[in-house]
C-alpha positions as CSV (number, residue, x, y, z in Angstrom):
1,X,225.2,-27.4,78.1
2,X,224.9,-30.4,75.9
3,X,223.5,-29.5,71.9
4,X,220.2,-31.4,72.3
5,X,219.6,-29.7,75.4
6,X,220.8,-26.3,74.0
7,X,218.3,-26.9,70.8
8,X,215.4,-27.6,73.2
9,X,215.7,-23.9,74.9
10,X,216.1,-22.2,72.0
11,X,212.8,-24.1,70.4
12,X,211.3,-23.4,73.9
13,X,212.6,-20.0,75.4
14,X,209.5,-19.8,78.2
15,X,210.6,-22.6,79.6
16,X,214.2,-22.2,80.1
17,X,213.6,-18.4,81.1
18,X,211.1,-20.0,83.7
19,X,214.2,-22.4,84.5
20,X,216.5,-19.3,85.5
21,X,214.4,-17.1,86.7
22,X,213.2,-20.2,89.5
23,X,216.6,-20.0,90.6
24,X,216.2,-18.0,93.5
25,X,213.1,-19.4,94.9
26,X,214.5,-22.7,94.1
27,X,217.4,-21.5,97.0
28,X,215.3,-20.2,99.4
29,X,213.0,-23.2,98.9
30,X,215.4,-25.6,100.0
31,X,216.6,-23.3,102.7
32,X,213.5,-23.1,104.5
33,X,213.0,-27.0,104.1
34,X,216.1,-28.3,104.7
35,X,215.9,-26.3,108.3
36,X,212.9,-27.8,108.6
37,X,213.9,-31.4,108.0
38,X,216.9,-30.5,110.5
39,X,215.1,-31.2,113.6
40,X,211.8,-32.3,112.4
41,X,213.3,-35.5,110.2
42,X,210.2,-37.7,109.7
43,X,206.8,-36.2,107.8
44,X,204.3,-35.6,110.5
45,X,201.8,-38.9,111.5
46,X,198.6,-36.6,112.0
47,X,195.1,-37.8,112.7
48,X,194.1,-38.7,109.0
49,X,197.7,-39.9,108.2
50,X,196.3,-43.3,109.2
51,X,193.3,-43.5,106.7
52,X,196.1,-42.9,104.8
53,X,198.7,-45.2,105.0
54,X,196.3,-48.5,105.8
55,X,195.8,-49.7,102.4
56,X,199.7,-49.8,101.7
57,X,200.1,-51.1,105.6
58,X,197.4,-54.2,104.1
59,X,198.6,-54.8,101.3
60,X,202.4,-55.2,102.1
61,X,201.5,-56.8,105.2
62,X,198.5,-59.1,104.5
63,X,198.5,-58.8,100.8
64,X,194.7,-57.8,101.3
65,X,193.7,-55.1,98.3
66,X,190.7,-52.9,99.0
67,X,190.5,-48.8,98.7
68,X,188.3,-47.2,101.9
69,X,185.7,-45.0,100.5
70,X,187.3,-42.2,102.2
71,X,190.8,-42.3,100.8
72,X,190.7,-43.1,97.3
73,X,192.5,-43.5,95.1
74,X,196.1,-41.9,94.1
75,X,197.3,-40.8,97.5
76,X,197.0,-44.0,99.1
77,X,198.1,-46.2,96.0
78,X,201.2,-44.0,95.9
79,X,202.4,-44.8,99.7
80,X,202.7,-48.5,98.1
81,X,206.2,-47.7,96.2
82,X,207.1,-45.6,98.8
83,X,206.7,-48.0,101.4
84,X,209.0,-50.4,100.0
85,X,211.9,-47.7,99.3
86,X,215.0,-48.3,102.0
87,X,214.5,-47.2,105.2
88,X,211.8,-45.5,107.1
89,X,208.7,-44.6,104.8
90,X,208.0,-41.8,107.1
91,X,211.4,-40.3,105.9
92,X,211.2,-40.7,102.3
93,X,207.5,-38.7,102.4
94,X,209.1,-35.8,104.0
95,X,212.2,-36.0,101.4
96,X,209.6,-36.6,98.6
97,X,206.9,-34.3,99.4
98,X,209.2,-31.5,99.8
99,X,210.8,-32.4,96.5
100,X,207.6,-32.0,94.5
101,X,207.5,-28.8,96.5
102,X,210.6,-27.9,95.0
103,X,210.2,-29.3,91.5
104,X,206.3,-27.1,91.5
105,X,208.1,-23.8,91.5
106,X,209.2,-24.1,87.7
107,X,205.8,-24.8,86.5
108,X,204.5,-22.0,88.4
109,X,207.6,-19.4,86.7
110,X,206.2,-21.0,83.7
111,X,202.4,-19.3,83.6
112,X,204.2,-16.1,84.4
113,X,206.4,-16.1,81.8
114,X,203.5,-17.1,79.2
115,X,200.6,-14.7,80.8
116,X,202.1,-11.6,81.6
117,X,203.7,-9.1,79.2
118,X,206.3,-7.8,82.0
119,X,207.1,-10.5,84.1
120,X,210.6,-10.0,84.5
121,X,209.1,-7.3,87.2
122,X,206.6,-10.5,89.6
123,X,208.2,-13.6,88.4
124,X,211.0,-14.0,91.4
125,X,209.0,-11.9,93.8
126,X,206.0,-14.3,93.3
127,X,207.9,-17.8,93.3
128,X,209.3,-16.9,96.6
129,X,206.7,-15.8,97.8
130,X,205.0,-19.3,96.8
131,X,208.1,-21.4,97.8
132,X,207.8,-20.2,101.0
133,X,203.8,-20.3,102.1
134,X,203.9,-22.1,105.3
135,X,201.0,-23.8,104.8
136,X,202.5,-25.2,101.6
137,X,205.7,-25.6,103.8
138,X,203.9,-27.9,106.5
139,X,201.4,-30.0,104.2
140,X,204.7,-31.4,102.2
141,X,205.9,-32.3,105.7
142,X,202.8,-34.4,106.8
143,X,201.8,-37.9,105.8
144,X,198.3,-36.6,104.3
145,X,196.9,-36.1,100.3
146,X,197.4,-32.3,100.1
147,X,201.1,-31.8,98.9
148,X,200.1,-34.2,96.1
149,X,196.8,-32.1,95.9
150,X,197.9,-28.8,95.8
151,X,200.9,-29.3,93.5
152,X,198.9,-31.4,90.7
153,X,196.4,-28.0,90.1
154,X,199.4,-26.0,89.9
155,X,201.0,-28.4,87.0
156,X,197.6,-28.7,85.6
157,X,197.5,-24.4,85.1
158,X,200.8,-24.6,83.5
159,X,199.9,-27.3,81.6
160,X,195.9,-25.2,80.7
161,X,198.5,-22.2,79.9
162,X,200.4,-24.4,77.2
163,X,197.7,-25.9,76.0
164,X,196.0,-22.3,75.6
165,X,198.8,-20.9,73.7
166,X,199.6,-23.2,71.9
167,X,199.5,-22.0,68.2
168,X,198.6,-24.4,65.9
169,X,195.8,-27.2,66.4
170,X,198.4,-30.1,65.8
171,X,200.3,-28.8,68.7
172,X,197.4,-28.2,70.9
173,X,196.4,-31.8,70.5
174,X,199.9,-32.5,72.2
175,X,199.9,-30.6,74.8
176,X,196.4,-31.1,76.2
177,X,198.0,-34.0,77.5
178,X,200.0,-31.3,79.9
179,X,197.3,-30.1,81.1
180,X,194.7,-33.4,81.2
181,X,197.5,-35.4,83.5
182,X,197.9,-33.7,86.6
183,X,194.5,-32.3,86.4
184,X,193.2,-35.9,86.6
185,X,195.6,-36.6,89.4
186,X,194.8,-33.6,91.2
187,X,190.9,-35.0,90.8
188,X,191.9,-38.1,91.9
189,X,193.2,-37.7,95.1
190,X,190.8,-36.1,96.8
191,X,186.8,-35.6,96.3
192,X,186.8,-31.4,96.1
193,X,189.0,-31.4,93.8
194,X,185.6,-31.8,91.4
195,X,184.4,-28.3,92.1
196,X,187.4,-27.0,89.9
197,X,185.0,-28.8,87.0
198,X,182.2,-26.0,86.3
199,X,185.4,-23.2,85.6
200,X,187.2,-25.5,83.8
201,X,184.1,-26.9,81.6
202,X,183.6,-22.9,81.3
203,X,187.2,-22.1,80.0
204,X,187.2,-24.8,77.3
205,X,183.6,-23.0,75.9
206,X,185.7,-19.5,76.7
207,X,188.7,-21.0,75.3
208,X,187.5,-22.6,72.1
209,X,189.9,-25.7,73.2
210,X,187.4,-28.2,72.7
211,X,187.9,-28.7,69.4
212,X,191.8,-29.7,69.9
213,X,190.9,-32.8,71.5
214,X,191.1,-36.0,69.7
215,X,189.3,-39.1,70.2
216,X,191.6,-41.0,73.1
217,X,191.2,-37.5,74.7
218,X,188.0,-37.7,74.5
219,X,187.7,-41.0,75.4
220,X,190.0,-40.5,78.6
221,X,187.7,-37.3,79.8
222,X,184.8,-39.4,79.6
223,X,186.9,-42.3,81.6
224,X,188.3,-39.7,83.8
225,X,184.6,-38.4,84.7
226,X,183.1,-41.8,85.7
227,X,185.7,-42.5,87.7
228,X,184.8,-39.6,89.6
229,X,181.2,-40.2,91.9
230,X,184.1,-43.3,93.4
231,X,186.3,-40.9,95.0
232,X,184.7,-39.9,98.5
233,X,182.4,-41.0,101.0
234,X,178.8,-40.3,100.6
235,X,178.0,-40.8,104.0
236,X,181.5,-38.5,104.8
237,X,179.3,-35.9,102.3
238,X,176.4,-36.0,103.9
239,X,177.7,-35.0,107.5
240,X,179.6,-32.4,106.0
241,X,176.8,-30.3,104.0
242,X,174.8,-31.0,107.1
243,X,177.3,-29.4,109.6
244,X,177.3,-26.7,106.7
245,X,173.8,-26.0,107.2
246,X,173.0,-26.9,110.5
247,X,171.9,-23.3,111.8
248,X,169.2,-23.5,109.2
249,X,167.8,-26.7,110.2
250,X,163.7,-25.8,110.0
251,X,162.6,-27.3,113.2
252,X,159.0,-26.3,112.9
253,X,158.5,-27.8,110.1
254,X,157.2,-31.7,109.5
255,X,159.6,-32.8,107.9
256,X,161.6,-35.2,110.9
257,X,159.8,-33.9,113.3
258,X,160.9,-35.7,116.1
259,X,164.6,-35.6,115.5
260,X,164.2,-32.0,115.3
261,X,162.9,-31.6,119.0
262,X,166.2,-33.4,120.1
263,X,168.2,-30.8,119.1
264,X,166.2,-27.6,119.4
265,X,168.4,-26.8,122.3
266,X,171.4,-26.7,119.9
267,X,170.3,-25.0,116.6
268,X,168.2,-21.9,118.2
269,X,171.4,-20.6,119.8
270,X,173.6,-21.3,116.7
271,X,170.1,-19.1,114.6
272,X,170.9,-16.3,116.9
273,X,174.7,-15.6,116.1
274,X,174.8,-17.0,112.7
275,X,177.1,-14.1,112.1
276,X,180.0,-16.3,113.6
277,X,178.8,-19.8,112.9
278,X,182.1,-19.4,111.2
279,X,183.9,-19.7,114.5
280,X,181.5,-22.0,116.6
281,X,180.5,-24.8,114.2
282,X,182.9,-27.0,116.5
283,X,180.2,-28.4,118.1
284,X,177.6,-29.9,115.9
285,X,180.2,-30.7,113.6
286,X,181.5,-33.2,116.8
287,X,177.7,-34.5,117.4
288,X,177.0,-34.7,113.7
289,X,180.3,-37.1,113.3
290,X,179.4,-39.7,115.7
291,X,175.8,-39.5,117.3
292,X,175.7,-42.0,119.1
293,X,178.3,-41.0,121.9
294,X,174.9,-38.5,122.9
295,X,172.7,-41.0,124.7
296,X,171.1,-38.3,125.7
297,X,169.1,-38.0,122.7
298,X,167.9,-41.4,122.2
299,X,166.8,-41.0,118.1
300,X,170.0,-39.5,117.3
301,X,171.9,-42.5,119.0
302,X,170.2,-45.0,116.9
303,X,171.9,-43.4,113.9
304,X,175.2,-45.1,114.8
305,X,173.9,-48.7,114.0
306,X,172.1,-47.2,110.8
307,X,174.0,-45.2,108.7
308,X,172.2,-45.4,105.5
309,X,169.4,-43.9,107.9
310,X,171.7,-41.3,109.7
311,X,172.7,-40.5,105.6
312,X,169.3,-39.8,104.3
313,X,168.4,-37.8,107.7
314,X,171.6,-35.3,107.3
315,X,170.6,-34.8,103.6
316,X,166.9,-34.7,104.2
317,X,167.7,-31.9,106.8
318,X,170.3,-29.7,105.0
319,X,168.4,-30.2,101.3
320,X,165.5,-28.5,103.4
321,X,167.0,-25.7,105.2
322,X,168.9,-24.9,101.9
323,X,166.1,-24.5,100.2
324,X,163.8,-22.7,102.7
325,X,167.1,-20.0,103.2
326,X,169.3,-20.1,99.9
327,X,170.7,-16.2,100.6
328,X,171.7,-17.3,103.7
329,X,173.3,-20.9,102.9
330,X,175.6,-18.6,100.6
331,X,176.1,-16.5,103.3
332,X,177.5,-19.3,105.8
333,X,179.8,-20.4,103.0
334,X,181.0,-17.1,101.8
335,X,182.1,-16.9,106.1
336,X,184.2,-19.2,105.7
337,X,185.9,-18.2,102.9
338,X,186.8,-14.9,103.9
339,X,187.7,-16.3,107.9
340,X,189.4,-19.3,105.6
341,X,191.7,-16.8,103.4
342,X,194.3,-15.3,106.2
343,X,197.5,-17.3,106.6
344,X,197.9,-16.1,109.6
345,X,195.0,-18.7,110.3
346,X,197.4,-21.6,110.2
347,X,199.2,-21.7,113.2
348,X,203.1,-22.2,113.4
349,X,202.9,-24.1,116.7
350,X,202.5,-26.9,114.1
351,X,206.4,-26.6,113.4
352,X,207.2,-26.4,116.8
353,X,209.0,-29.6,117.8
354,X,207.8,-29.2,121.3
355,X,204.2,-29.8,120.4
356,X,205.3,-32.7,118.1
357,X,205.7,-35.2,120.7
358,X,202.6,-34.6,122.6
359,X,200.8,-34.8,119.1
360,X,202.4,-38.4,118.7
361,X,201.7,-39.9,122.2
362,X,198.2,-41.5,121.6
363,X,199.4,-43.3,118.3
364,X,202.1,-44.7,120.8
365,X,200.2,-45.8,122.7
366,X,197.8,-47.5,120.4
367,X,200.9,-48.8,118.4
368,X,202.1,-50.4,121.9
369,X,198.9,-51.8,122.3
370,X,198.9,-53.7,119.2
371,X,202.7,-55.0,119.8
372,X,201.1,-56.0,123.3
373,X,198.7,-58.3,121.1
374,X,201.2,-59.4,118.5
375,X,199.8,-57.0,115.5
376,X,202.1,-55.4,113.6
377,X,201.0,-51.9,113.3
378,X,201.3,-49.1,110.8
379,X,202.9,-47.0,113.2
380,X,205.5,-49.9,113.2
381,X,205.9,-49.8,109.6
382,X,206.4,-46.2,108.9
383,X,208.9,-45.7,110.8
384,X,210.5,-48.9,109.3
385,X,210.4,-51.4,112.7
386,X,210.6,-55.0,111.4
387,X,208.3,-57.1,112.2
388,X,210.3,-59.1,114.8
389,X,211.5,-55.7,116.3
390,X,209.7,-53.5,119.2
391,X,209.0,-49.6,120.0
392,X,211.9,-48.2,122.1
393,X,210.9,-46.4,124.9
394,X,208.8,-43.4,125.3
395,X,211.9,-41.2,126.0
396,X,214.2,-42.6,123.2
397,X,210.8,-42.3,120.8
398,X,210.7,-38.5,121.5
399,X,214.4,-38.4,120.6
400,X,213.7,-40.1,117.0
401,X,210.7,-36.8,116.2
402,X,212.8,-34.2,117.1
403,X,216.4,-34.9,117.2
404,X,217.4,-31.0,118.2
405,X,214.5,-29.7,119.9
406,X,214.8,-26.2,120.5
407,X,218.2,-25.6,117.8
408,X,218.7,-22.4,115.8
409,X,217.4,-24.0,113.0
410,X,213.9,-24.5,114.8
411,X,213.6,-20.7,116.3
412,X,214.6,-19.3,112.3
413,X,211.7,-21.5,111.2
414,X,209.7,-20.7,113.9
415,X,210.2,-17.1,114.0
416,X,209.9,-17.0,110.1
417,X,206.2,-18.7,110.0
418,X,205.2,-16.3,113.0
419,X,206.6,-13.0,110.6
420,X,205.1,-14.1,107.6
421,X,201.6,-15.7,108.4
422,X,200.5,-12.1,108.3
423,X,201.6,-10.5,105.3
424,X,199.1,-11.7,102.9
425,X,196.1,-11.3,105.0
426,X,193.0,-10.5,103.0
427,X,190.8,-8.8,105.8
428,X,191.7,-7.6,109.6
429,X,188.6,-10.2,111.8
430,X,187.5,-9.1,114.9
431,X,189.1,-10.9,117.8
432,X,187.9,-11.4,121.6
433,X,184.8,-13.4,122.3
434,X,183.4,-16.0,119.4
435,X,180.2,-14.1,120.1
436,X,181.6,-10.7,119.1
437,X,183.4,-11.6,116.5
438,X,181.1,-11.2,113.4
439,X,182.4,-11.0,110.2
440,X,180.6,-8.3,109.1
441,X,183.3,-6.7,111.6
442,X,186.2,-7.4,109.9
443,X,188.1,-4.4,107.6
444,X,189.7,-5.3,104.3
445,X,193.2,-4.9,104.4
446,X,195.6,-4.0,101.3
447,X,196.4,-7.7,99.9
448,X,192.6,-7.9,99.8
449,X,191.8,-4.6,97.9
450,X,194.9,-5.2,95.7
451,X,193.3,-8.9,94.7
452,X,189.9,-7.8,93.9
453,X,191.1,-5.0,92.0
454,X,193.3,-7.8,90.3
455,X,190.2,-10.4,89.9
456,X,188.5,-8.2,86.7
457,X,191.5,-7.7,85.0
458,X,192.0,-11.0,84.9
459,X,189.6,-11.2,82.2
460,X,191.2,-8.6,79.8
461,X,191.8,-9.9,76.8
462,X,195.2,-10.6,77.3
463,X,194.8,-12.5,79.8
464,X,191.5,-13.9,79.6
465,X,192.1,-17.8,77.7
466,X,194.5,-18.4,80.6
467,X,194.6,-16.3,83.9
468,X,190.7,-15.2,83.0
469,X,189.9,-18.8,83.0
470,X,191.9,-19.8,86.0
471,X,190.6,-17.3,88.3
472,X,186.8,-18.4,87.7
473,X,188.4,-22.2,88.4
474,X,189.7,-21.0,91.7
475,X,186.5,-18.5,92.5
476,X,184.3,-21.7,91.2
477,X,186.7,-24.2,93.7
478,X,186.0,-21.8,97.0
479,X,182.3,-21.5,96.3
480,X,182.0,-25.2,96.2
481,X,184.3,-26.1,98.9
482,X,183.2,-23.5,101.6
483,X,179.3,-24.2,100.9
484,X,180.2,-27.8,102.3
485,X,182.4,-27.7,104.6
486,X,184.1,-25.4,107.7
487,X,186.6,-23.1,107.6
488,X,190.0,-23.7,107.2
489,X,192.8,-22.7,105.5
490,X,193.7,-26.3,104.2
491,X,190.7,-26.2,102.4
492,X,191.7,-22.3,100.8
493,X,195.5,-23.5,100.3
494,X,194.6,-25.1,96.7
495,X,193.9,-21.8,95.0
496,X,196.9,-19.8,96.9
497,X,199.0,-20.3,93.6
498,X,196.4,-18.9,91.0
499,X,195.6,-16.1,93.5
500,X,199.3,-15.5,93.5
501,X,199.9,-15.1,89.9
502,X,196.4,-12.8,90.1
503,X,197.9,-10.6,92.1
504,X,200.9,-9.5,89.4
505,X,198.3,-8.4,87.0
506,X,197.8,-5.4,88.4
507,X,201.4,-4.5,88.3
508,X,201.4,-6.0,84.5
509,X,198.8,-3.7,83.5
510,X,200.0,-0.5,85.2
511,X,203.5,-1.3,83.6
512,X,202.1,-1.8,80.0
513,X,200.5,1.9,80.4
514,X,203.5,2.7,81.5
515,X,205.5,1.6,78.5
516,X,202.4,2.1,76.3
517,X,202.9,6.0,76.9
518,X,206.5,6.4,76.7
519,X,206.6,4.9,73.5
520,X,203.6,7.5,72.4
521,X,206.0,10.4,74.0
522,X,208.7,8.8,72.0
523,X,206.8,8.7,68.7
524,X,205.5,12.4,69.3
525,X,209.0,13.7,70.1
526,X,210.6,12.1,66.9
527,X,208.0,13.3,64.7
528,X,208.5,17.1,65.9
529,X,210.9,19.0,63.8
């Protein structure tokens, strides 16, 4: 080890403990995703990947520069560079992705090494644990904004923990920067990512680090905060709240009257098992996005050549019912959470490279279409077709997604998702019919008892400037989300690193009473003549 290097680990002994003690996650990390990348080589083209990839796919092709509402603005921006690296782009954002992945685990070592007082006894338990989430494991492998999402919060706590501990104002001041980086990347890539903003504003009050910031810190928050209301759709908004909130849509009341009698027929039995709205908001949430397909009911057609009007209708109608039945709009959002918390939601048929190609065929398609008419598709570019080139066939195309379908590699991975999708289950939800399956049914399971027991003792003390404030970010992240949108574990995945690190307190504190009482023993036993 060089000297400069050597002086830097002795000035900064958290970090290069966090360093070593990575090491074995860091192995089973690139295990899991070099298997992976074995016979599923390019990142995933999903149904968003698109939205996506077309503002680098316009710019490099028709030098036209404009950010879609929906996709702004780092994610996008970033498949520029990318784009013009050697090679297929759809390569390099599996290799890259998975390589943040990777880098995130260190960061994550770090905030156990600073917050808890025996971490030697979590730290390597917990990064593997988090290097090998397969939710984590498939989102680095698809061309969409999460991998970039989820990692930035996770920089952005070690970064808050730094910051927190810092020691000396002066120092603070520097390190803020840590901490003010990735979180603005993390709020810049996707439009939740602003409902970690209440805990946060809460945890520099708790915190007191406020007064470390220095005018361009200040100046950059207040930059930072209107560039915010520019990320997202506002009509995208609107549908979602409204999709939210649909069972409590008031339809004897005045207010749009006549829209309401045109979908009477879908909200009363929704109103009747709102207990699993949960699992059946599938359908409004398809006649919400695009109206006009139901010609059946004529005023709710006209909304797709009006969508200021279709806008103003959704909020008109959720603003209502939210405030006729608040109890039970946190009810339907705290549903989801709970249905959204079980990995074994997320379903490993993703990694199966069986499935892969029959997720690809309509982008063909659409891709062959456009040669057909001389465009130049993205589906051309990301997998890195010149311009004067074509599609190979159908068959040879499958060969390019999954070079070894059904190799060793894929039944480990396989096999490994299925095994561990259950093990940090929260609850145990009823299954069988979406009628009967209310989840007022469901039974906590361990992992759940152990986190809520953990959850409190987060804000001990000793742990309440860092993991105190982090766990009312990711409790204050959920609430938002989940009162907004459906249920998913995508939407849960952010805060599966601070619930992670939550879940060692527990162990921390029963091993400081522990240690606490020997010592007292000790002391007692000494004293004796």
């Amino acid at each position: 080890m060089s000297l400069p290097l050597r002086d830097f680990f002795r000035r900064h002994p958290a970090v290069g403990d966090a360093l070593k003690w990575s090491v074995p996650a860091l192995l089973c990390g690139m295990v899991l995703r070099g298997l992976l990348l074995s016979y599923l080589p390019y990142a995933h083209w999903g149904s968003d990947s698109r939205s996506y990839y077309y503002f680098a796919h316009q710019l490099l092709g028709e030098g036209y520069l404009s950010l879609g509402a929906k996709r702004r603005f780092l994610y996008p921006i970033l498949m520029v560079p990318v784009s013009l690296l050697p090679g297929e782009p759809l390569r390099w954002v599996a290799w890259l992705q998975h390589g943040l992945g990777l880098a995130s685990i260190v960061p994550l070592a770090y905030v156990l090494r600073k917050t808890l007082v025996h971490w030697r006894l979590s730290i390597v338990p917990i990064t593997v644990l988090f290097t090998g989430l397969p939710i984590f494991l498939w989102y680095e492998h698809e061309l969409l904004g999460e991998a970039v999402f989820f990692y930035a919060l996770v920089w952005a706590f070690a970064g808050w923990v730094a910051w927190a501990q810092a020691g000396s104002r002066e120092r603070a001041a520097r390190l803020c920067w840590g901490f003010f980086v990735p979180c603005a990347l993390f709020l810049l890539t996707k439009p939740s990512g602003r409902f970690v903003l209440p805990g946060l504003a809460f945890g520099l009050v708790l915190a007191g680090l406020w007064r470390c910031w220095s005018r361009r810190q200040v100046c950059a928050g207040v930059a930072l905060v209107c560039l915010l209301p520019a990320v997202g759709s506002r009509e995208q908004g609107a549908w979602l709240l409204y999709v939210a909130t649909f069972p409590l849509t008031q339809l004897d009341s005045p207010l749009h009257a006549e829209h309401k009698a045109q979908i009477r027929d879908l909200v009363e039995p929704l109103r009747r098992e709102i207990d699993v709205y949960y699992a059946q908001d599938k359908q409004p949430f398809a006649f919400l996005e695009a109206p006009g397909r139901f010609t059946e009911r004529p005023l709710w057609a006209a909304l797709a050549r009006d969508s200021r009007k279709k806008e103003r209708l959704y909020l008109d109608l959720a603003k209502e019912g939210i405030l006729h039945e608040p109890w039970l709009f946190l009810y339907l959002g705290a549903q989801r959470i709970v249905a959204s918390a079980n990995l074994s939601a997320f379903k490993e048929t993703k990694f199966d490279s069986r499935t892969e190609a029959g997720r690809f065929a309509d982008d063909y398609q659409a891709a062959q279409a456009d040669e057909a008419r001389g465009r130049y598709s993205p589906v051309h570019r990301v997998f890195g077709i010149a311009r004067s080139g074509k599609l190979p066939p159908w068959e040879e195309f499958q060969t390019w997604l999954s070079p070894r379908p059904d190799s060793w590699m894929e039944r480990f991975i396989l096999r490994y998702v299925r095994a561990s999708g259950h093990a940090l289950d929260f609850t145990r939800l009823p299954q069988g019919p979406v009628s009967e399956r209310s989840i007022l049914r469901g039974r906590l399971l361990f992992p759940g008892a152990w986190l809520l027991v953990a959850l409190p003792l987060a804000l001990l003390p000793t742990y309440r400037r860092t993991l105190g404030v982090w766990m009312l970010v990711a409790v204050g992240y959920l609430s938002g989300v989940f009162l907004v949108s459906q249920m998913s574990p995508r939407y849960f995945a952010p805060v599966w690193p601070i619930l992670l690190v939550l879940l060692a307190v527990p162990l921390d504190v029963i091993a400081r009473v522990i240690v606490a009482r020997l010592r007292s023993a000790k002391m007692e036993t000494v004293e004796c003549p």
